[in-house]
MARKESE-495500 format. One record per residue (C-alpha): x, y, z; residue in three letters. Coordinates in pm, whole numbers, plus 50000, padded with zeros to 5 digits. Layout:
N
> X_Y_Z_Ala .
...
***
This chain:
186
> 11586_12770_82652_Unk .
> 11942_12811_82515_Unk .
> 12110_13072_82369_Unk .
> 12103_12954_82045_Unk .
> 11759_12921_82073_Unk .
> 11728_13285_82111_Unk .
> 11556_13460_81794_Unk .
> 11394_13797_81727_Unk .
> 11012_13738_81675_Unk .
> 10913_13680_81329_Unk .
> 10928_14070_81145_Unk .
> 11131_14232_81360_Unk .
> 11430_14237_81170_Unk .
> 11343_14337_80812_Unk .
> 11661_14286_80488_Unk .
> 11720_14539_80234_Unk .
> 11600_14474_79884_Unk .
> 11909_14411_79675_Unk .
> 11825_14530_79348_Unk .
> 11986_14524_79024_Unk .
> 12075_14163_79050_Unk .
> 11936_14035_78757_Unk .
> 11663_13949_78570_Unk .
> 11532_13651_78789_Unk .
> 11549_13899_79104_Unk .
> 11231_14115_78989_Unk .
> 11414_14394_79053_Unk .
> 11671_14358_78808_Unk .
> 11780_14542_78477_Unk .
> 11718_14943_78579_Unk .
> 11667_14847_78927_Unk .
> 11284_15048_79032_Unk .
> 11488_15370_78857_Unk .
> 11266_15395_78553_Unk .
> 11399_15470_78218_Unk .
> 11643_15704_78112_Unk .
> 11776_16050_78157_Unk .
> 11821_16274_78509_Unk .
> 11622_16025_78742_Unk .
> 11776_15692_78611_Unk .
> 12106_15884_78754_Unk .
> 12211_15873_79143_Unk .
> 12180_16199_79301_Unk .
> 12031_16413_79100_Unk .
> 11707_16552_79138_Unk .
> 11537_16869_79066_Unk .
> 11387_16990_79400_Unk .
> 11036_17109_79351_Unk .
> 11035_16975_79009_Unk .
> 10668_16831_78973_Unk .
> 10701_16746_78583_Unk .
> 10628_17066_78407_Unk .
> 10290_17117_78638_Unk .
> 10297_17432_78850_Unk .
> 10468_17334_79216_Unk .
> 10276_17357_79494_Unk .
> 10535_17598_79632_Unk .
> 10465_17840_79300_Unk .
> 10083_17751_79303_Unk .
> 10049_17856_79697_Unk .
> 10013_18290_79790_Unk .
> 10298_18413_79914_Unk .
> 10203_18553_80262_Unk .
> 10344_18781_80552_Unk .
> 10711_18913_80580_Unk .
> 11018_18772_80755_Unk .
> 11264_19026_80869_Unk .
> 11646_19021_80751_Unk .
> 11826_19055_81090_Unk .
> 11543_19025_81363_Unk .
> 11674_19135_81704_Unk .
> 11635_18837_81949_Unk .
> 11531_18978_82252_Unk .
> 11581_18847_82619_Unk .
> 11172_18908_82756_Unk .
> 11139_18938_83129_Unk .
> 10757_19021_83279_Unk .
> 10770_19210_83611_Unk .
> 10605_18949_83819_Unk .
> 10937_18715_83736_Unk .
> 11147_19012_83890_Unk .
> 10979_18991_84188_Unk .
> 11009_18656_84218_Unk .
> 11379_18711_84187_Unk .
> 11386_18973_84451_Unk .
> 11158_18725_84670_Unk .
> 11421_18428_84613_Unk .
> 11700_18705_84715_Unk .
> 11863_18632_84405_Unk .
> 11814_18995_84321_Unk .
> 11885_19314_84523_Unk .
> 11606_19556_84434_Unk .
> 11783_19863_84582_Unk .
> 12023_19824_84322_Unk .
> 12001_19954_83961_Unk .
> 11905_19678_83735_Unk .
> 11972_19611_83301_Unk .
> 12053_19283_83094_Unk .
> 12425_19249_83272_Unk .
> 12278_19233_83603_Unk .
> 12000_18990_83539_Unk .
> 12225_18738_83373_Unk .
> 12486_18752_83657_Unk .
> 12191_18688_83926_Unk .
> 12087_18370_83730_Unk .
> 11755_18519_83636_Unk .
> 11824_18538_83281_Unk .
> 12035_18253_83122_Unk .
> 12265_18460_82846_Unk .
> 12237_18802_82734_Unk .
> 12106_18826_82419_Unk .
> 12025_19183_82156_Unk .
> 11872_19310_82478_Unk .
> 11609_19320_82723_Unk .
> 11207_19396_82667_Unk .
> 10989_19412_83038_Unk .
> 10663_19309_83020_Unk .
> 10370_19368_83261_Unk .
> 10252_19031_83372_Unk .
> 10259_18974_83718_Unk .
> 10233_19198_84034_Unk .
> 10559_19438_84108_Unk .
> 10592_19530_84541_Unk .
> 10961_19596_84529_Unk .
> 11110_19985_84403_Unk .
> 11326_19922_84090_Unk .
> 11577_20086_83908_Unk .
> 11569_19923_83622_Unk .
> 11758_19973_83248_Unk .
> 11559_19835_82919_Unk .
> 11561_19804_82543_Unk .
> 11168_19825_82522_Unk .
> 10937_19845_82824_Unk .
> 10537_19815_82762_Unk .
> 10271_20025_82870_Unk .
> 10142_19756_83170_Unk .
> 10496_19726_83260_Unk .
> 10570_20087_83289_Unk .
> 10286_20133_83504_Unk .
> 10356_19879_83726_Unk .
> 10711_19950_83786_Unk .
> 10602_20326_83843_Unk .
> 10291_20218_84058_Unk .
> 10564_20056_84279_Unk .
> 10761_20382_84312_Unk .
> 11064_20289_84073_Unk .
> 11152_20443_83747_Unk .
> 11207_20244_83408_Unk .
> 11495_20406_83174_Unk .
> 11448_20298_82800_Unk .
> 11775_20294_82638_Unk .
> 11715_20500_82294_Unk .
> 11790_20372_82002_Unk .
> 12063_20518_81797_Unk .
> 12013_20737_81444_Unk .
> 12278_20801_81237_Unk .
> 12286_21152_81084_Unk .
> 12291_20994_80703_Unk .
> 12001_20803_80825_Unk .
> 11783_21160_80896_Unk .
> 11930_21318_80588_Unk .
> 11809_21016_80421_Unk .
> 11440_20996_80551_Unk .
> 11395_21370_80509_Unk .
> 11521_21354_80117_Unk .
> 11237_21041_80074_Unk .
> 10973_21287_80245_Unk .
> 11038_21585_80057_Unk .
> 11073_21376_79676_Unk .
> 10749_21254_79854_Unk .
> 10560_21569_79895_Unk .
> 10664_21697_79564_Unk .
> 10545_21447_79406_Unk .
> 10177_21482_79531_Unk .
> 10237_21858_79554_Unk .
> 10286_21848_79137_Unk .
> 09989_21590_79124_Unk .
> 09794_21837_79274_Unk .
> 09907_22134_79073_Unk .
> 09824_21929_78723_Unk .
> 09459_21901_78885_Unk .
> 09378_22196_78975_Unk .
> 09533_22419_78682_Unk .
> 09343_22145_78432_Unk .
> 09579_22067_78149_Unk .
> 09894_22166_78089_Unk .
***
């Protein structure tokens, strides 16, 4: 064998179609575009157009709810931080929150904040600071004689003022309801 006797095997390498080269090509004149008008054109296309039949993303129920700036939590389950402690990564007599797990390596980056979960078993005492702790969790950090703190999220004043406006337009509106009821018509 010589190098130029060296040859892909037969369908390996596969050419473009050149269209639009003429009438002898079979691909020739409008080139596999169709007729006229917006799809005989390069580029443009009407996304989800399906030719005046509903789309399937119109024909299809719209279902559940996504949220508009979803926190993206850093999850940790209490088995993990014993693991840490275990490794000696972590020191448990210390007081422990999102700063101190990412500078021990446990956690790669700090994110909106930090949720404990209960999977696992828990031997060492913590001190330890969280966005959102669960029930199992709680329980298990407790069982081992350390104390969870769950930072509280902050409420504006307007926020309040806000919520109990809603709640009283609320209850006068089925307070009236009730009063058209019971005193028959009006």
């Amino acid at each position: 064998m010589r190098l130029n006797e060296i040859k892909d095997k037969a369908g390996a390498r596969k050419f473009r179609v050149r269209i639009g080269r003429g009438i002898g090509s079979g691909v020739g004149k409008m080139g596999g575009r169709g007729g006229k008008g917006q799809t005989a054109r390069s580029g443009a296309r009407i996304g989800g157009f399906e030719g005046g039949q509903m789309p399937l993303h119109r024909r299809l129920p719209k279902r559940g709810f996504n949220k508009w700036r979803p926190k993206d939590w850093n999850e940790i389950n209490v088995g993990d931080l014993q693991k840490a402690i275990d490794d000696k990564r972590l020191d448990g007599g210390k007081a422990l929150d999102l700063a101190a797990l990412v500078a021990a390596g446990v956690l790669r980056r700090a994110k909106d904040g930090l949720r404990l979960l209960g999977s696992g078993e828990l031997k060492a005492k913590l001190k330890i600071t969280v966005n959102h702790a669960t029930k199992s969790a709680k329980a298990a950090v407790e069982k081992a004689g350390g104390t969870v703190e769950v930072i509280e999220v902050k409420v504006l004043d307007a926020d309040v003022a806000k919520a109990r406006k809603s709640a009283a337009k609320k209850a006068k509106a089925q307070g009236g309801n009730a009063t058209k009821t019971a005193g028959g018509e009006e």
